[in-house]
C-alpha positions, 0 to 999 in steps of 0.5 A: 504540494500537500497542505499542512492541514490536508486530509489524509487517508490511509487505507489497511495495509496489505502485505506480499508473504511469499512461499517459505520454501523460497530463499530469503534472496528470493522473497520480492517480486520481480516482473516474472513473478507478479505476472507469471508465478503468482502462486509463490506469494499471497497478499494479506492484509498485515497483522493488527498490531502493526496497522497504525505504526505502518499507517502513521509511518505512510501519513508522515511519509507523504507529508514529508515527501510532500505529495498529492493526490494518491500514492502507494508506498511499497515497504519492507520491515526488518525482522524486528519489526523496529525498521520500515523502509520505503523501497518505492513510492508509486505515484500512479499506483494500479487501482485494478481490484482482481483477487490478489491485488495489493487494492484488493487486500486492503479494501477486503481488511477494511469492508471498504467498497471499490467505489469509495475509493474512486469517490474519494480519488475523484473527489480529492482531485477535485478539491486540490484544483480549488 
C-alpha cells in the first residue's frame, strides 16, 4: 500500500504516434503490431505542454490506486486534451531500453541513465521492506 507521504517519481512521459494513413480504428497497439509492424508507430516523448498535467494526473493515480513499487500506466487523451483514461496499469512493466521502447523515450526526453532507473527500483524496493 503507498504511504501517504511516499516519494514518488514520475518520469517524462512518452507517447505511441501511429502512421497517419492508419484508421482512427486502427491507431492502438495490438500484439502483432508491437511486435511485428513497428514501422506503423513511433515512440516520442508527449509535448511540454502536457508533461505535468499527464505526470500529476499518474502521481494521484498511483496514490488512488494505492501502489507500490513501480508501475507504468498506459493512457489515452481525447482529442481535447480535456480527458485522460487509464487503459491499463502495468504492475511489471518491461524495463528493456531498445530503440523505440516506451523506457527508452522517457529516459531519452529527460537525459536520465538507464542505471538510475534501476537504482532507484532497487533502492525503492529496499525501503518498502523497512
Amino acid at each position: 500500500m503507498s504511504q501517504p507521504n511516499q516519494e514518488i517519481y514520475c518520469y517524462p512521459i512518452a507517447e505511441r504516434v501511429f502512421d497517419p494513413s492508419l484508421s482512427p480504428y486502427s491507431s492502438f497497439l495490438s500484439y502483432s503490431r508491437k511486435w511485428n509492424d513497428t514501422s506503423s508507430y513511433k515512440t516520442i516523448p508527449a509535448p511540454l505542454c502536457i508533461q505535468n498535467r499527464i505526470q500529476q494526473f499518474c502521481i494521484d493515480t498511483f496514490r488512488k490506486i494505492q501502489a507500490t513499487g513501480y508501475v507504468r500506466f498506459d493512457l489515452r487523451m481525447n482529442e481535447s486534451g480535456d480527458r485522460i483514461c487509464v487503459i491499463d496499469v502495468n504492475a511489471n512493466a518491461s524495463l528493456g531500453c531498445e530503440e523505440g521502447s516506451s523506457l527508452r523515450a522517457m529516459l531519452d526526453a529527460g537525459g536520465i541513465g538507464y542505471e538510475d532507473v534501476l537504482a532507484r527500483i532497487i533502492l525503492g524496493s529496499q525501503r518498502s521492506k523497512n
